[in-house]
N, CA, C and O atoms as a printed pandas DataFrame, in Angstrom:
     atom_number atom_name residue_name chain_id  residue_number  x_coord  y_coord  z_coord
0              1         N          UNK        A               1    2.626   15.629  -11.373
1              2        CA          UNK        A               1    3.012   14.610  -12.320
2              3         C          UNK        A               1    1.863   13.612  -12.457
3              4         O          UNK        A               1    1.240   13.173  -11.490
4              5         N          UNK        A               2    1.595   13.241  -13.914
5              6        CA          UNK        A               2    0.750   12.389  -13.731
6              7         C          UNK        A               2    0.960   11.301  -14.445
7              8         O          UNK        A               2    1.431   11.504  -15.563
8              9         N          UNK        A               3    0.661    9.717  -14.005
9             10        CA          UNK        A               3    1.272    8.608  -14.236
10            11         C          UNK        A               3    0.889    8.502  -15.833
11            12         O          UNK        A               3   -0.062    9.183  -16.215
12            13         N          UNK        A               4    1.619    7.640  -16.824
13            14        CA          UNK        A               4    1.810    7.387  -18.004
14            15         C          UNK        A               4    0.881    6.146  -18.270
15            16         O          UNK        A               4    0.396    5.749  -17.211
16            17         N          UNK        A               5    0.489    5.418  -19.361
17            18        CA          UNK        A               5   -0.487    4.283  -19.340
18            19         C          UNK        A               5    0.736    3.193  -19.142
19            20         O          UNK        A               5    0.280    2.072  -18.916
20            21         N          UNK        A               6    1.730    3.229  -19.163
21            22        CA          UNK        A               6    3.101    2.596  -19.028
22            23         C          UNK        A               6    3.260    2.396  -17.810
23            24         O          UNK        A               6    3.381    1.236  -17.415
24            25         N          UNK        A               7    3.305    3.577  -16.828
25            26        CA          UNK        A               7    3.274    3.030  -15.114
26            27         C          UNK        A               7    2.158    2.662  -14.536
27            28         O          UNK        A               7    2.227    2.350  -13.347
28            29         N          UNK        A               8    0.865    2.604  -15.221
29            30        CA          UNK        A               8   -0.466    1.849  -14.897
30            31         C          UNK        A               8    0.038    0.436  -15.090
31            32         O          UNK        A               8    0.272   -0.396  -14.213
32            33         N          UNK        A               9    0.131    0.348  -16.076
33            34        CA          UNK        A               9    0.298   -1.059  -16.214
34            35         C          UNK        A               9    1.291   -1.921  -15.903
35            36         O          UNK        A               9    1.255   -3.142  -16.053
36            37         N          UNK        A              10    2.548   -1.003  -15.287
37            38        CA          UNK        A              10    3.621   -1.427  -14.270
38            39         C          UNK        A              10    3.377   -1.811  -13.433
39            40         O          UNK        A              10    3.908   -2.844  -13.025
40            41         N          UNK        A              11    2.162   -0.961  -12.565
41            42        CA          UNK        A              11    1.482   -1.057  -10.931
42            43         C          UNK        A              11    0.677   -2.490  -11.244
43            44         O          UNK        A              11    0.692   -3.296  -10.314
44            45         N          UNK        A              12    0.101   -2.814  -12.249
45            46        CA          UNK        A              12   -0.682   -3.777  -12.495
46            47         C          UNK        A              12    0.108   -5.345  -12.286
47            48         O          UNK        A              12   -0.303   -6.301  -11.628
48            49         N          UNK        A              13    0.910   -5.270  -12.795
49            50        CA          UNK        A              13    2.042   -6.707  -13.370
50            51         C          UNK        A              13    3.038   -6.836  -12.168
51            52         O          UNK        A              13    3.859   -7.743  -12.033
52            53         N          UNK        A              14    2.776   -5.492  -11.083
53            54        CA          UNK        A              14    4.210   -6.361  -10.227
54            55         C          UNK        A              14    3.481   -6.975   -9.015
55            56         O          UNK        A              14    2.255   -6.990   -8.911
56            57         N          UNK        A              15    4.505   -7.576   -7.933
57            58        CA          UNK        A              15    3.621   -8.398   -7.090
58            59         C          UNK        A              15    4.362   -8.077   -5.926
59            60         O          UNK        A              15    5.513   -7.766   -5.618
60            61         N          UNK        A              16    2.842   -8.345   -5.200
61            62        CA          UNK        A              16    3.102   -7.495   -4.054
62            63         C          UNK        A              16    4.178   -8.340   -3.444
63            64         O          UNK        A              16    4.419   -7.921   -2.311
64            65         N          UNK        A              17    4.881   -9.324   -3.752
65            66        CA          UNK        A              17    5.544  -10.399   -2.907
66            67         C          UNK        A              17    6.728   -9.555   -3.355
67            68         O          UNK        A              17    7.530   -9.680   -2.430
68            69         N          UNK        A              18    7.209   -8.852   -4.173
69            70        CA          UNK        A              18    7.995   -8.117   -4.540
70            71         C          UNK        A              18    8.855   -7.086   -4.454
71            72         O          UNK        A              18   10.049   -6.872   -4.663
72            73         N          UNK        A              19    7.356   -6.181   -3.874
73            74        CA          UNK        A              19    7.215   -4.971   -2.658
74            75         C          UNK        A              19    7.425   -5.261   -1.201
75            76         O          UNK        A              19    8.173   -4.674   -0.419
76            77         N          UNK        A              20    6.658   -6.235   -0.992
77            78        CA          UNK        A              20    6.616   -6.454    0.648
78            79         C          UNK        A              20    7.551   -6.516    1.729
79            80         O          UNK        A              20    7.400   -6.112    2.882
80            81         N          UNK        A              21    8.995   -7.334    0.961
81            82        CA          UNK        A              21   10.399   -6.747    1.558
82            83         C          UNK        A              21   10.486   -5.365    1.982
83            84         O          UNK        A              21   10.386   -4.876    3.108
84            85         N          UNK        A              22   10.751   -4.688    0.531
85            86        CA          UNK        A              22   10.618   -3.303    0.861
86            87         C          UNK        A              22   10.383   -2.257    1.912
87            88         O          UNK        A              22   11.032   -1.304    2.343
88            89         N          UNK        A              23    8.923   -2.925    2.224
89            90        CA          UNK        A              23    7.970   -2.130    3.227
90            91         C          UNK        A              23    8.470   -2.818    4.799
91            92         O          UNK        A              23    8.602   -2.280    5.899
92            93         N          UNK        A              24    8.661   -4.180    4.362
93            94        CA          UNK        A              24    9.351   -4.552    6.045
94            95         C          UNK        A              24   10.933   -3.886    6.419
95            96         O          UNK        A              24   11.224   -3.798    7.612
96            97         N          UNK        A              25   11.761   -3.504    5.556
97            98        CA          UNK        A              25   12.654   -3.180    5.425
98            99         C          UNK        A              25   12.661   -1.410    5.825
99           100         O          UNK        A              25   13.590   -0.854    6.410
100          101         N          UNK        A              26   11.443   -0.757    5.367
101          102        CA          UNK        A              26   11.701    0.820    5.626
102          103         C          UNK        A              26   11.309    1.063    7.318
103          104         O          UNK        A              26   11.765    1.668    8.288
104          105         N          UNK        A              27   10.290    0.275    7.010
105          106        CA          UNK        A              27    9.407    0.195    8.519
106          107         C          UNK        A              27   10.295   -0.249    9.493
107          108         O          UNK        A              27   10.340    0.603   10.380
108          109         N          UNK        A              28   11.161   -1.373    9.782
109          110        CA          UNK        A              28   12.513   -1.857   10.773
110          111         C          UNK        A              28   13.306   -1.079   10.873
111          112         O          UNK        A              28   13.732   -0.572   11.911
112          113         N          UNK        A              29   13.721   -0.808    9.406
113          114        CA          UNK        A              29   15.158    0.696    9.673
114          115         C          UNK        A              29   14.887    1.929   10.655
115          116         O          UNK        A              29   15.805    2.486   11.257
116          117         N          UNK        A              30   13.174    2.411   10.794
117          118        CA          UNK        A              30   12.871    3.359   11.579
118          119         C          UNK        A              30   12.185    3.253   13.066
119          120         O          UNK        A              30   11.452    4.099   13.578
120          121         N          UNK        A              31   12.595    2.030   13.620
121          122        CA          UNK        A              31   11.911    1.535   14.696
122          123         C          UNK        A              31   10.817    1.043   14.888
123          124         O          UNK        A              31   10.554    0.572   15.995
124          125         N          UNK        A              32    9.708    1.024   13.639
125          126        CA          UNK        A              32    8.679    0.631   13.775
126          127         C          UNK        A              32    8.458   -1.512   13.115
127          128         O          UNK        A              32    9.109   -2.061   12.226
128          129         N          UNK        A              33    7.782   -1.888   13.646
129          130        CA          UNK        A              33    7.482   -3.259   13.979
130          131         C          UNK        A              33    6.680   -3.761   12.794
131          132         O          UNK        A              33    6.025   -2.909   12.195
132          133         N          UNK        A              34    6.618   -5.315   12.260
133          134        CA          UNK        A              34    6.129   -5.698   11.383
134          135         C          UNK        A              34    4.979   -5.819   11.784
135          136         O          UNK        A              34    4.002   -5.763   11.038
136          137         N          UNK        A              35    4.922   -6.027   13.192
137          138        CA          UNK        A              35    2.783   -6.198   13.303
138          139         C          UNK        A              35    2.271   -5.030   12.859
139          140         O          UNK        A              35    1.189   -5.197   12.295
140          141         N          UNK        A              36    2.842   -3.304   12.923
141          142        CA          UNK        A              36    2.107   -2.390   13.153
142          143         C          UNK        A              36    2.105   -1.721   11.314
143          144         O          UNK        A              36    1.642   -0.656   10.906
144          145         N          UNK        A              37    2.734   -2.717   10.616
145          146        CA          UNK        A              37    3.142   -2.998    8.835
146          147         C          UNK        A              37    1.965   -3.855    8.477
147          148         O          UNK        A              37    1.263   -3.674    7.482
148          149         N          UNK        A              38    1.777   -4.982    9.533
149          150        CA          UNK        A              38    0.424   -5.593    8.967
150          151         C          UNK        A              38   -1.177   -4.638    9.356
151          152         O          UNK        A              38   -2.218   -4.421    8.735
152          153         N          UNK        A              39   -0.616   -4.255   10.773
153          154        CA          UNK        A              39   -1.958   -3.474   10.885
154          155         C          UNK        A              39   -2.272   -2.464    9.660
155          156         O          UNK        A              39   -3.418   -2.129    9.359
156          157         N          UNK        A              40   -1.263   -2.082    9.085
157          158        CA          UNK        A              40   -1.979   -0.843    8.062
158          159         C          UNK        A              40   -2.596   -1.170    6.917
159          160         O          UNK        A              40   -3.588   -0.673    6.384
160          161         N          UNK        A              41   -1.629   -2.409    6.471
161          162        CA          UNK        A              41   -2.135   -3.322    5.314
162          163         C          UNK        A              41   -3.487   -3.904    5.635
163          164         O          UNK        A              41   -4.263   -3.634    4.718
164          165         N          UNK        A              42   -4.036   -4.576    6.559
165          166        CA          UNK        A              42   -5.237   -4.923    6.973
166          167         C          UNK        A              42   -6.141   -3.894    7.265
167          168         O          UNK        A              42   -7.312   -4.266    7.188
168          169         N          UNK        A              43   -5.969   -2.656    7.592
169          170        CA          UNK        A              43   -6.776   -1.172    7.500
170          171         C          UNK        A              43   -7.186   -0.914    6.222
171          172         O          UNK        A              43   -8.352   -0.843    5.831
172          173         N          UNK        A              44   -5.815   -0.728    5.351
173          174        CA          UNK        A              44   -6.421   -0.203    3.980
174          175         C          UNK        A              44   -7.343   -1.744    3.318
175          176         O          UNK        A              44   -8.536   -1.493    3.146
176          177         N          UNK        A              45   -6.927   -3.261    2.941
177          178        CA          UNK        A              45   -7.463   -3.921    2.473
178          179         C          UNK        A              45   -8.270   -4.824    2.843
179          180         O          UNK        A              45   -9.077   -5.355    2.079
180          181         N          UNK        A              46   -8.072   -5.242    4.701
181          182        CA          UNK        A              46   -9.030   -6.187    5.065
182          183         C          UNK        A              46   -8.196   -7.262    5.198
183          184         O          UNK        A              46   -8.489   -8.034    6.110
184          185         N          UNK        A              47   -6.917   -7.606    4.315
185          186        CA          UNK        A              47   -6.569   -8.779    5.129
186          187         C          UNK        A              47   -5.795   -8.639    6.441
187          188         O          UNK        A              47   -5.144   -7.655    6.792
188          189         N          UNK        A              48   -6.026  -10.141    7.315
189          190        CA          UNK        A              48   -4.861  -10.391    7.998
190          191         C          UNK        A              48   -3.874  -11.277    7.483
191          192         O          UNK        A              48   -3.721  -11.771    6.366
192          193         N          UNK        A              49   -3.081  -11.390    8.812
193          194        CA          UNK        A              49   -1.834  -11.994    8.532
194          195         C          UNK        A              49   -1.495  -12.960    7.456
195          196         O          UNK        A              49   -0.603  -13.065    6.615
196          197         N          UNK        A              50   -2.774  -13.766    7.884
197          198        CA          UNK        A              50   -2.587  -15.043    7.374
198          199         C          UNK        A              50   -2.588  -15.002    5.815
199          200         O          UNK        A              50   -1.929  -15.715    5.058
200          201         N          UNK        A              51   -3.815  -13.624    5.373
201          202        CA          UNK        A              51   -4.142  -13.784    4.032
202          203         C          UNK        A              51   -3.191  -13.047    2.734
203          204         O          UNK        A              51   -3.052  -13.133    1.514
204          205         N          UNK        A              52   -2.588  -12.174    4.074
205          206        CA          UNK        A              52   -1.252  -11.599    3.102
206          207         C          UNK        A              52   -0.115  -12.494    2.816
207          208         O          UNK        A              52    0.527  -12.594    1.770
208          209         N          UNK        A              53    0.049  -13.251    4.148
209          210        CA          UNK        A              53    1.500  -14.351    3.351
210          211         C          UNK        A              53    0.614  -15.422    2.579
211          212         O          UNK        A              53    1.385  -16.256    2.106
212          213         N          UNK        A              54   -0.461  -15.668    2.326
213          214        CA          UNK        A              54   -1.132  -16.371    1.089
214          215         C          UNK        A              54   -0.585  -15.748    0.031
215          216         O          UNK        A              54    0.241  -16.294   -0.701
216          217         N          UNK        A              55   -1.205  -14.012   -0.190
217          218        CA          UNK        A              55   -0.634  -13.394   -1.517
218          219         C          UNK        A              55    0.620  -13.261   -1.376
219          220         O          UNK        A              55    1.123  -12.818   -2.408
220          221         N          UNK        A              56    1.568  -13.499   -0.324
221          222        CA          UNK        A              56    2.408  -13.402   -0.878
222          223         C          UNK        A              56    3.237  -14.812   -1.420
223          224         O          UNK        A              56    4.100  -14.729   -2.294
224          225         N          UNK        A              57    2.963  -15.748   -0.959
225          226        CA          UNK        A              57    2.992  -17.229   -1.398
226          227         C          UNK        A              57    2.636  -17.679   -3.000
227          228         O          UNK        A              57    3.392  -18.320   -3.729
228          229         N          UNK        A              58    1.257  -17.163   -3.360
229          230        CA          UNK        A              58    0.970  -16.727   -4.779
230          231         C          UNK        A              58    1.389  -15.937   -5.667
231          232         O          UNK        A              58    0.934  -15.873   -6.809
232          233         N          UNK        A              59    2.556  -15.075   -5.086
233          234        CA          UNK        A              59    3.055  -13.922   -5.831
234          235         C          UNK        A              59    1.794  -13.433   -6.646
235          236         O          UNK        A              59    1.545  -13.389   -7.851
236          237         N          UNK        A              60    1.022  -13.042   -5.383
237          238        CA          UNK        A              60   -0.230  -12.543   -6.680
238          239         C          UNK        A              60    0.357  -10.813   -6.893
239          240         O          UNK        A              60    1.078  -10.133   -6.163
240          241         N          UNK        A              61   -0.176  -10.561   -7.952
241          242        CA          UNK        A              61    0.246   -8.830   -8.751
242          243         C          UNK        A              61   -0.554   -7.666   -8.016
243          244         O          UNK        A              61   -1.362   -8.154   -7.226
244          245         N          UNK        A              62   -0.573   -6.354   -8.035
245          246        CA          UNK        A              62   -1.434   -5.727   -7.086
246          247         C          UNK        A              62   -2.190   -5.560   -7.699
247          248         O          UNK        A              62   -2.945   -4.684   -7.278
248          249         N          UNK        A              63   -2.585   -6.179   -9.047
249          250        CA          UNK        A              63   -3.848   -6.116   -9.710
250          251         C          UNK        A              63   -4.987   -6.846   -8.971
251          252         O          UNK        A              63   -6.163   -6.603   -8.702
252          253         N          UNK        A              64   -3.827   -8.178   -8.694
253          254        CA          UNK        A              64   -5.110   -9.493   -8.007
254          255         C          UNK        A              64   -4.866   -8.997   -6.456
255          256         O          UNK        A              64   -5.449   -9.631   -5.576
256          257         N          UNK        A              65   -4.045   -7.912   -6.096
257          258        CA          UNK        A              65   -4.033   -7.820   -4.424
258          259         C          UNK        A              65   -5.357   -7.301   -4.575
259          260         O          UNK        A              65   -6.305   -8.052   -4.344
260          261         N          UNK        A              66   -5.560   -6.069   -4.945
261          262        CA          UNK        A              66   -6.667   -5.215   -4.591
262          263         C          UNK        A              66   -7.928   -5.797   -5.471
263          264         O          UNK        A              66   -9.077   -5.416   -5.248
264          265         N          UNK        A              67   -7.689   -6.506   -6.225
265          266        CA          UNK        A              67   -9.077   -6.948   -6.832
266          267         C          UNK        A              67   -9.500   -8.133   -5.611
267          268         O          UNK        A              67  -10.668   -8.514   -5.534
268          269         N          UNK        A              68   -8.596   -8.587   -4.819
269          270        CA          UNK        A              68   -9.455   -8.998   -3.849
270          271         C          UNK        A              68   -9.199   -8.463   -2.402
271          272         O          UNK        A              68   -9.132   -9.316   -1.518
272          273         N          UNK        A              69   -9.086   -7.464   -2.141
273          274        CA          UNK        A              69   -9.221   -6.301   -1.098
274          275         C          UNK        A              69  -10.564   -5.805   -1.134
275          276         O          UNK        A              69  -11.295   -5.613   -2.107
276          277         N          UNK        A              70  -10.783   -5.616    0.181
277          278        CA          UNK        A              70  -11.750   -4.678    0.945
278          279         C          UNK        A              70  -11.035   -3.559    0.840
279          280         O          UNK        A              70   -9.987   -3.453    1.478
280          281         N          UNK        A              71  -11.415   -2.713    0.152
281          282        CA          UNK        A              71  -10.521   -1.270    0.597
282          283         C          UNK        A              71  -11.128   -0.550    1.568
283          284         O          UNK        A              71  -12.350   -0.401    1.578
284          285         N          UNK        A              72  -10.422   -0.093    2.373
285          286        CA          UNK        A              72  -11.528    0.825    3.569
286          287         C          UNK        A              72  -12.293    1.764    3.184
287          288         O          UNK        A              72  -12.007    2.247    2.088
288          289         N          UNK        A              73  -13.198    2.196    3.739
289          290        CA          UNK        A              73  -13.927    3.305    2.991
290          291         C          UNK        A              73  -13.404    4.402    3.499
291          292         O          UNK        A              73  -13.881    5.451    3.067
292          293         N          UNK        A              74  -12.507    4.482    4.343
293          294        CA          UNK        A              74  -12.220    6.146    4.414
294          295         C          UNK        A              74  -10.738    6.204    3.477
295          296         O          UNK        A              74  -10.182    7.293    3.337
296          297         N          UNK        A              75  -10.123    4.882    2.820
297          298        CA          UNK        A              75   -9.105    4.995    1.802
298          299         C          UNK        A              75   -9.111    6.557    1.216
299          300         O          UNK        A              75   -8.050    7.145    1.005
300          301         N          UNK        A              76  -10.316    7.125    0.992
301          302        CA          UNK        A              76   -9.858    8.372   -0.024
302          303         C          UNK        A              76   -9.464    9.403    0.790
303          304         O          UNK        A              76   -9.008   10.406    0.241
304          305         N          UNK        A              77   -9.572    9.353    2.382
305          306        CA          UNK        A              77   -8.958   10.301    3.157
306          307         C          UNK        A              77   -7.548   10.466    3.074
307          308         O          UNK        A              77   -7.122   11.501    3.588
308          309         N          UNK        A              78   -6.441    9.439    2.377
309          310        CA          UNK        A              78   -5.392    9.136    2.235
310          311         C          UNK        A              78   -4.829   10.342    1.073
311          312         O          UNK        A              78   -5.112   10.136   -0.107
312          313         N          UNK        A              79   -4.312   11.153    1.310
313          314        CA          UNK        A              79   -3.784   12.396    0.193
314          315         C          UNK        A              79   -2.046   12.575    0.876
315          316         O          UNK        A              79   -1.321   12.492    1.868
316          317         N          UNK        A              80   -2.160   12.912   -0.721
317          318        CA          UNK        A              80   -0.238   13.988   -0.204
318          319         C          UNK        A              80    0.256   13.279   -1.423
319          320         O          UNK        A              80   -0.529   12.851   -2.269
320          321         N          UNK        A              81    1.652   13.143   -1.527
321          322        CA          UNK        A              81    2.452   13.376   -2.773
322          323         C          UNK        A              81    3.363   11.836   -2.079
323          324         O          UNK        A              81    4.038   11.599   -1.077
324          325         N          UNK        A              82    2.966   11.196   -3.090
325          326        CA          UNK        A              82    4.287    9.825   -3.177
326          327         C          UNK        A              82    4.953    9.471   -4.419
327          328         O          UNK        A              82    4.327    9.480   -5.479
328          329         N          UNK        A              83    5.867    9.238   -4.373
329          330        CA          UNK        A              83    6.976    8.804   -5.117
330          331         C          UNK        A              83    6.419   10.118   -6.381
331          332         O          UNK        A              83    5.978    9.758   -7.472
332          333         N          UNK        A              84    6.517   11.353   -6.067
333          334        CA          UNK        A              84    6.189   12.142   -6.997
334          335         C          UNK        A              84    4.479   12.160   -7.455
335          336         O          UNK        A              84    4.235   12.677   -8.545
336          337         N          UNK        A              85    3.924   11.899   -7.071
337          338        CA          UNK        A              85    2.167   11.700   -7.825
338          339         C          UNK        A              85    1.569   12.102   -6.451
339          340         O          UNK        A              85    1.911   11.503   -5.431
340          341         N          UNK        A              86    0.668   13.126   -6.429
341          342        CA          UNK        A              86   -0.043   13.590   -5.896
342          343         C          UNK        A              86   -1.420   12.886   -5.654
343          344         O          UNK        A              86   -2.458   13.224   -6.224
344          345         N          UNK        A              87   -1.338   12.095   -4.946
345          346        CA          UNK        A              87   -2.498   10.660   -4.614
346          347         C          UNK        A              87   -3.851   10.779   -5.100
347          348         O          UNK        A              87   -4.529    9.993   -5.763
348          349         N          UNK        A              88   -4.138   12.071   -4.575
349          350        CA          UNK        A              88   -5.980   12.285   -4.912
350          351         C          UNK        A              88   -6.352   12.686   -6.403
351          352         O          UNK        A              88   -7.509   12.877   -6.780
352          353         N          UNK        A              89   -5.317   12.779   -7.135
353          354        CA          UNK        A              89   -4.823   13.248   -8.715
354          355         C          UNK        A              89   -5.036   12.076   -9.602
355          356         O          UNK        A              89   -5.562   12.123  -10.714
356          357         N          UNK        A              90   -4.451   10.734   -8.843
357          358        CA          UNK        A              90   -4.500   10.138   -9.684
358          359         C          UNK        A              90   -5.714    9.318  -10.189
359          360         O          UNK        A              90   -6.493    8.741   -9.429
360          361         N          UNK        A              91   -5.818    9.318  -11.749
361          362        CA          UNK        A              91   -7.032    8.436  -12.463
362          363         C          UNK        A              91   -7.080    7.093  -12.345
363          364         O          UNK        A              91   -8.135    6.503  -12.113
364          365         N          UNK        A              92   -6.017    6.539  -12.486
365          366        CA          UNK        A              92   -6.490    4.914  -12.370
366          367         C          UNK        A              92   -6.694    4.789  -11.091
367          368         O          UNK        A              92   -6.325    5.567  -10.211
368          369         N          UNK        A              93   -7.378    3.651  -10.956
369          370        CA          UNK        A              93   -8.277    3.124   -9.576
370          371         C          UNK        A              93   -7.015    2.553   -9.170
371          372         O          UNK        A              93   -6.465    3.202   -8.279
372          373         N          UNK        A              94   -6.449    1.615   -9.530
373          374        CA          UNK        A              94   -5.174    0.538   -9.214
374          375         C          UNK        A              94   -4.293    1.365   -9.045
375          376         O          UNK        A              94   -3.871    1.247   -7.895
376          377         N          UNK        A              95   -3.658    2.344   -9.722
377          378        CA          UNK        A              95   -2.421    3.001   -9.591
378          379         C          UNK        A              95   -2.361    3.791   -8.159
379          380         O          UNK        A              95   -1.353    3.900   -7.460
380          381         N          UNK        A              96   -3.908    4.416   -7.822
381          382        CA          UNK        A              96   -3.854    4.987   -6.655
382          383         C          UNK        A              96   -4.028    4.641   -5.762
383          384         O          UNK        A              96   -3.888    5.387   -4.793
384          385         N          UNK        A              97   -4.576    2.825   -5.558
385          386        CA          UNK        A              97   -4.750    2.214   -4.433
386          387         C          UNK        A              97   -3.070    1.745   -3.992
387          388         O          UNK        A              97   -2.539    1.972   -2.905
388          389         N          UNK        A              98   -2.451    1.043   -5.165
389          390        CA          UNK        A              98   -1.168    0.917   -4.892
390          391         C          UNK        A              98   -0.389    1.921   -4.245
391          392         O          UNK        A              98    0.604    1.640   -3.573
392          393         N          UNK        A              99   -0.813    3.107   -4.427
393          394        CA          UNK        A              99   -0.030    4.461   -3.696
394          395         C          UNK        A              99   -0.764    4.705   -2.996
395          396         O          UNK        A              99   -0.298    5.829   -2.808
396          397         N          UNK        A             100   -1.733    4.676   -2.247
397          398        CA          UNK        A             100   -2.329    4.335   -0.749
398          399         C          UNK        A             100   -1.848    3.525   -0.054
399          400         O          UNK        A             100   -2.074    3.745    1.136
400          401         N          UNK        A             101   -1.139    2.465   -0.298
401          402        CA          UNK        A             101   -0.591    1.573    0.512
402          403         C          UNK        A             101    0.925    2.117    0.300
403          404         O          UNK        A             101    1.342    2.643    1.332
404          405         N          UNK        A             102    1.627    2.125   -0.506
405          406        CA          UNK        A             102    2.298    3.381   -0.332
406          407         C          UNK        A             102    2.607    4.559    0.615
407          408         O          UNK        A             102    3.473    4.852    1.439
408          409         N          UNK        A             103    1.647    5.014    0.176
409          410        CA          UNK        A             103    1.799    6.291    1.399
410          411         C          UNK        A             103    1.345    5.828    2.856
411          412         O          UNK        A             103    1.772    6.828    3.434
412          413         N          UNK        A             104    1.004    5.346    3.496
413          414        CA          UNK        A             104    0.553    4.340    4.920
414          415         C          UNK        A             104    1.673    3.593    5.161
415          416         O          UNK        A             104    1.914    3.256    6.320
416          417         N          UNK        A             105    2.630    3.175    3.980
417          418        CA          UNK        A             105    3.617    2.635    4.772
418          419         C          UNK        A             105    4.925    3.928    5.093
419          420         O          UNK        A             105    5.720    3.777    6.020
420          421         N          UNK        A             106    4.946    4.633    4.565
421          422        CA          UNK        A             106    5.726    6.180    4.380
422          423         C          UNK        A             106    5.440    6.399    5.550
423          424         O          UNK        A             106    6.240    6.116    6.442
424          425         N          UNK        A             107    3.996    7.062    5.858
425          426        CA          UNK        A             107    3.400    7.189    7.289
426          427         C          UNK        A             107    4.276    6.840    8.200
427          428         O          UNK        A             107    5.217    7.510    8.623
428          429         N          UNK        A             108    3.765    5.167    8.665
429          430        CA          UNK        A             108    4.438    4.536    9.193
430          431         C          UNK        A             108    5.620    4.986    9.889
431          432         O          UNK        A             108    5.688    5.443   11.030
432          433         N          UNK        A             109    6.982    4.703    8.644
433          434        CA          UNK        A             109    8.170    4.839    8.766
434          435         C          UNK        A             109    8.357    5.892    9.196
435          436         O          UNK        A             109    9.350    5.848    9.922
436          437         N          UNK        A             110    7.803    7.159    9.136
437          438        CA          UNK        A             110    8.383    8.407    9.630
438          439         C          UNK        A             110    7.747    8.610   10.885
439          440         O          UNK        A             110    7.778    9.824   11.088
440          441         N          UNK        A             111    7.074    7.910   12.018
441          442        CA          UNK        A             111    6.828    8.185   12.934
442          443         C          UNK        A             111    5.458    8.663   13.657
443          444         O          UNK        A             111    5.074    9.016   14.773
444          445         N          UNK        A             112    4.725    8.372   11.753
445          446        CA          UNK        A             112    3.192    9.307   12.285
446          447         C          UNK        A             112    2.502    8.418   13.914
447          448         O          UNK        A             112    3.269    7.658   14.507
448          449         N          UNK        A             113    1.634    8.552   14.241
449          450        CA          UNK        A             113    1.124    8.054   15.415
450          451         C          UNK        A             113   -0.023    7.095   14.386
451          452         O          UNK        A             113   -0.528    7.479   13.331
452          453         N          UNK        A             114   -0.196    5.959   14.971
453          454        CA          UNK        A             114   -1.063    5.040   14.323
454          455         C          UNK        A             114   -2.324    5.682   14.231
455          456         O          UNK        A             114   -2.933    5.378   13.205
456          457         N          UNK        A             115   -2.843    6.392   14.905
457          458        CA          UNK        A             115   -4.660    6.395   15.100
458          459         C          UNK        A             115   -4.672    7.836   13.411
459          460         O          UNK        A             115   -5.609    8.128   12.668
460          461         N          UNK        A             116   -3.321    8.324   13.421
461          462        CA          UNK        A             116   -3.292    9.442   11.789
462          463         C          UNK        A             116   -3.328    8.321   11.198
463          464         O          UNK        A             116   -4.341    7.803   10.730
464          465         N          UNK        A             117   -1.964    7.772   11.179
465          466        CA          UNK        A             117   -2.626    6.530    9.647
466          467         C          UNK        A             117   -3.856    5.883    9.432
467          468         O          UNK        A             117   -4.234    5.525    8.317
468          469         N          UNK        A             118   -4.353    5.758   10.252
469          470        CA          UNK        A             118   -5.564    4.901    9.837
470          471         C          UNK        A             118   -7.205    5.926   10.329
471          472         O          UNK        A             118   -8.016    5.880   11.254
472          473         N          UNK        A             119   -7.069    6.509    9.464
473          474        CA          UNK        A             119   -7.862    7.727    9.786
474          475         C          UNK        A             119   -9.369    7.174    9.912
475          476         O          UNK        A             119  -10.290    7.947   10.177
């Protein structure tokens, strides 16, 4: 499946303050801990703690998350299929960083061992 210029620009306009429940929410339901939710987020983008509850204080969009992210450089080691889209498939830069963080929090929740997620 490949994303529409409609869900590009979905991924663009929402905010990560939006999502971020979400991800604390899948990650708790499966035993795993909010520090080890920030560690992945700070793997793929570089922030810590402090600078994510900034964005999330700003309700900044994951346009302005990742436009001011460090993305890791081994980010493109990150493959497999989320929410239907086959990660390494996808064309927009934004749509697939958003589903990198995505899939790392999936990771996560299902039990992978930290040192796989953060390859």
């Amino acid at each position: 499946m490949k994303p529409t210029a409609e869900h590009n620009e979905r991924m663009e306009k929402l905010t990560f303050s939006s999502v971020y429940p979400h991800y604390i929410t899948k990650v708790l339901k499966k035993g795993r801990t909010i520090e080890e939710l920030h560690q992945v987020i700070e793997w793929l983008t570089g922030f810590d703690d402090i600078k994510i509850q900034e964005l999330i204080d700003e309700e900044a969009t994951f346009k302005t998350f990742f436009q001011k992210a460090k993305l890791n450089p081994n980010a493109n080691l990150i493959t497999g299929v989320i929410c239907g889209y086959r990660i390494e498939e996808i064309e927009n830069p934004l749509t697939q960083q958003v589903r990198y963080l995505d899939k790392l929090v999936d990771e996560l929740a299902k039990g992978r061992k930290m040192d796989k997620i953060l390859r």
